[in-house]
N, C-alpha and C positions, 0 to 999 in steps of 0.2 A: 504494500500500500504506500503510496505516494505523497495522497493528501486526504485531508479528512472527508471530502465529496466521495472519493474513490471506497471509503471505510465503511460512511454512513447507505450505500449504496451496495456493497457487498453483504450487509446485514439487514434490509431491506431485500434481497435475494433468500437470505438463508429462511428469513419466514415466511416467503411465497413457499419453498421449499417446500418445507412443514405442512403445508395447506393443499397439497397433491394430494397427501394421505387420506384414506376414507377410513379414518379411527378416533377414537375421543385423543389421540395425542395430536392430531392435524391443528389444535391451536396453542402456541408456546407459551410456555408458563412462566413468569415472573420467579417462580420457586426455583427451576433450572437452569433453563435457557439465556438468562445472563452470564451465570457462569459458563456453560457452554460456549458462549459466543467470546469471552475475558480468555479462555483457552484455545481456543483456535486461532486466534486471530492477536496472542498477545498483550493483551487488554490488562490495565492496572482493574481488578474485583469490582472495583465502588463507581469507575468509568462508565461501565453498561449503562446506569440508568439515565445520564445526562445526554449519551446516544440517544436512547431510545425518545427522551423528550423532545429533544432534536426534532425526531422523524414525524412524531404527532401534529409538535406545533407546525411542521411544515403540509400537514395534512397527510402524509405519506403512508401513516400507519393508525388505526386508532388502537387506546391502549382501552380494553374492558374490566370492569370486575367479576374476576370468579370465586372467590370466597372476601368477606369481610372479615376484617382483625377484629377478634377477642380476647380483651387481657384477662380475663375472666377463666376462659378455658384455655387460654395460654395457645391460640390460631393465630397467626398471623396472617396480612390481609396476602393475596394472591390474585395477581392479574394477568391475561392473555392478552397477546400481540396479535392484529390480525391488517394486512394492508390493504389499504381503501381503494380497491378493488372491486366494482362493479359485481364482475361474474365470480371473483372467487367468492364473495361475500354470500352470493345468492347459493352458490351449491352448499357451504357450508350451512345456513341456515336449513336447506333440504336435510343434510344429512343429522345435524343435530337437534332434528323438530322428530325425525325416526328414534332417535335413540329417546327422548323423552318420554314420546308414547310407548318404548319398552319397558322404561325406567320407572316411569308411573303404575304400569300394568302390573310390576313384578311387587313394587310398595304398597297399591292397593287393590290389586288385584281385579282391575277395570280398565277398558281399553277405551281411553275418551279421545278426539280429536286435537291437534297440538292448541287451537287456538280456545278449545274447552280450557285445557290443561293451564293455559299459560293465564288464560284470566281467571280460575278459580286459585292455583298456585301461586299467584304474583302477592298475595299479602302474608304469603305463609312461609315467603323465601328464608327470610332471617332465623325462621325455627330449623329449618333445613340447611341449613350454613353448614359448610365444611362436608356434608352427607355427597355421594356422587350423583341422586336426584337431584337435592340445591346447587350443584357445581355445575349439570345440563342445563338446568333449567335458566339459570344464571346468565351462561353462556348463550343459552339460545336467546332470549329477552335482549339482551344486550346487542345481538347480533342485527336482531332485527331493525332495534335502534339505532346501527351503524348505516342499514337500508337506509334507512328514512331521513337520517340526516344525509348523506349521498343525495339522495333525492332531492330533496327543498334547498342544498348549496352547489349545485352543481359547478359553480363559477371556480371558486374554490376549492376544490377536487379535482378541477382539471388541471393539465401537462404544464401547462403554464404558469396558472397560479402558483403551483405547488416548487415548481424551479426557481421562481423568483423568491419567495418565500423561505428556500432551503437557502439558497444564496444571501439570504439576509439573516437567518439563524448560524454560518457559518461563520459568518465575518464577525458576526459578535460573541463566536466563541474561543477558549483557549484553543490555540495550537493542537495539530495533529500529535506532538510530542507528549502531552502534557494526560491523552490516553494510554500510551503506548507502557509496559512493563520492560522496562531495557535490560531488566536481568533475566528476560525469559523469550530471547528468539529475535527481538530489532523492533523495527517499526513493523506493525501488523500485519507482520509476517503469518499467514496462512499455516496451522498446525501440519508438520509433516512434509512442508517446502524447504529445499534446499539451505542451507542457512552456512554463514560463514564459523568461519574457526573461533574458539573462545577468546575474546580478547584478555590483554593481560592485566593485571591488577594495578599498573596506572594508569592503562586506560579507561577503566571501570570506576577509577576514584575521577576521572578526566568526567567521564558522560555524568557520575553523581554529581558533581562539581554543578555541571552547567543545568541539570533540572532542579538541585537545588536553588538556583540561583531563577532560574524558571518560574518557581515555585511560590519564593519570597516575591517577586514583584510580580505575578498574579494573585495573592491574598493579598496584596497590597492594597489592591482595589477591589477585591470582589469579600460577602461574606464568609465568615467561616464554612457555613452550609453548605455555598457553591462551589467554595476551594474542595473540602471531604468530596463531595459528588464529583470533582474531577481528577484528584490525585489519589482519595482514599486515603482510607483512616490508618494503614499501615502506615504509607509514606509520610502521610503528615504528621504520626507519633514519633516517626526514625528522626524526620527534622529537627523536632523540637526537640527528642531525647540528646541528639546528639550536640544540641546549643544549650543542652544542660538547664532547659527552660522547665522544669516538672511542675512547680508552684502555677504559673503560667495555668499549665494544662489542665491543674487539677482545679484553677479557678472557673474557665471553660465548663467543666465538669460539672460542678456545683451550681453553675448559673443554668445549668440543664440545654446547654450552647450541644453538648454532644451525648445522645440522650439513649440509642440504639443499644439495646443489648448485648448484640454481634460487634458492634463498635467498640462496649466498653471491654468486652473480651479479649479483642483483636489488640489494645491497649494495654490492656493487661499481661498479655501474653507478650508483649516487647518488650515492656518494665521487665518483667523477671530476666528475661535476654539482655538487658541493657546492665542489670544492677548482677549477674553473673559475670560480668567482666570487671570488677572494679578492680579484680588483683592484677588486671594488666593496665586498665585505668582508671592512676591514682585518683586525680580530679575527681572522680564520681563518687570517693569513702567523703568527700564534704559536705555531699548532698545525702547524704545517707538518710538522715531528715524528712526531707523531701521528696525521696524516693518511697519511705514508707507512709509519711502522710497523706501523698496520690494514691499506693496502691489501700489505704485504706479505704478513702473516698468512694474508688471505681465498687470498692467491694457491698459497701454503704445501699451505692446506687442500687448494684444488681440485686440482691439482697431485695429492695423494694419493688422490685420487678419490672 
């Protein structure tokens, strides 16, 4: 990959892809399919989803709901990607209005019409959350509603609109660089494409140098939220850990600036990596402090769920 046009456009292929299949996996999951696409293609984990907003707001893709978060039962929410696409939109609703009247049939033991189905089942989704009835029924509601907005915006949906529009969500975005995992295969390098030789470990402190440096003057201007969503929560703990900033972080923290579960984990898990090297670096036995009062903190948080 070259530029980011050529990236957000290769991942926009990979979910027509998926949309071939006549299976309930024919629409990708939020649950997977980021990671998926962060591994073939190279991708920093926490990058996916600002791609994928990309592709929405440019109209390219819509994003739907198929289960809602519940801290309650401990669900987190899960959405499918499907692109706005006329006919593939229309077969998918075919095939996922079939499965509901099986779905339905086998849960209550009645074979009603989809559009019975969906209007007596549309106030009873949230009881059905997370069940694989609630997660068709979900998905098909929703699909329909990607129909119908198709429909009443046509202007908007087409070739056009949608180019200009990408072309304007690009230029206001970070850098092609600033997705890319450089310690796993280059610039979104395709899983399993030829790749060069490892480089050597000044050059790797060379390429950390320059996204560091990347990095700092993009948070410069952008939110904390928007920096995490394009660097991830990995690289932006190794920065701060390694400018010895933890007090910093654990303020962050508290002020509920970084709030994800998987985040404060992912946090957590460098701290211990960071504060095991202190007997090679000294500097970090001063912080010893502050080392334990953040992993207190993160623990605080998770603890409260």
């Amino acid at each position: 990959m070259k530029t980011l046009a050529e990236l957000l456009q290769a991942i926009t292929m990979e979910i027509r892809k998926k949309h071939t299949g006549r299976s309930l996996q024919s629409l990708p999951l939020s649950d997977e399919f980021p990671q998926w696409i962060a591994e073939r293609y190279s991708l920093l984990p926490f990058a996916t989803h600002t791609l994928f907003k990309i592709l929405a707001d440019s109209h390219l893709i819509f994003i739907i709901p198929v289960v809602e978060a519940d801290r309650k039962e401990r669900i987190r929410r899960v959405e499918g990607y499907v692109v706005a696409e006329g006919n593939i939109i229309k077969s998918m609703v075919e095939f996922f209005g079939d499965e509901l009247i099986r779905a339905y049939s086998t849960e209550f033991s009645m074979k009603y019409s989809v559009e019975r189905i969906t209007k007596e089942f549309f106030p009873r989704l949230k009881e059905y959350n997370n069940t694989e009835l609630g997660k068709i029924a979900n998905i098909l509601i929703n699909l329909m509603g990607c129909q119908m907005t198709l429909g009443r915006n046509i202007m908007q949906y087409g070739q056009k609109w949608q180019e200009k529009q990408l072309g304007e969500e690009i230029e206001a975005s970070a850098p092609l660089e600033s997705f890319i995992d450089s310690g796993n295969g280059g610039l979104g390098r395709e899983k399993g494409s030829p790749s060069k030789p490892a480089a050597p470990d000044s050059s790797r402190r060379a390429t950390d140098a320059v996204r560091i440096e990347e990095f700092n003057k993009y948070s410069s201007g952008n939110t904390i939220e928007k920096t995490i969503a394009v660097y991830g929560i990995e690289f932006y703990s190794r920065v701060f850990f390694r400018e010895y900033r933890f007090t910093l972080l654990k303020k962050l923290i508290e002020e509920d600036r970084i709030t994800k579960n998987e985040d404060l984990r992912v946090v957590k898990k460098i701290l211990q990596k960071t504060r095991s090297n202190s007997d090679q670096d000294f500097k970090l036995q001063a912080f010893a402090h502050d080392i334990n009062s953040l992993e207190k903190s993160i623990n605080e948080k998770l603890k409260k769920g």
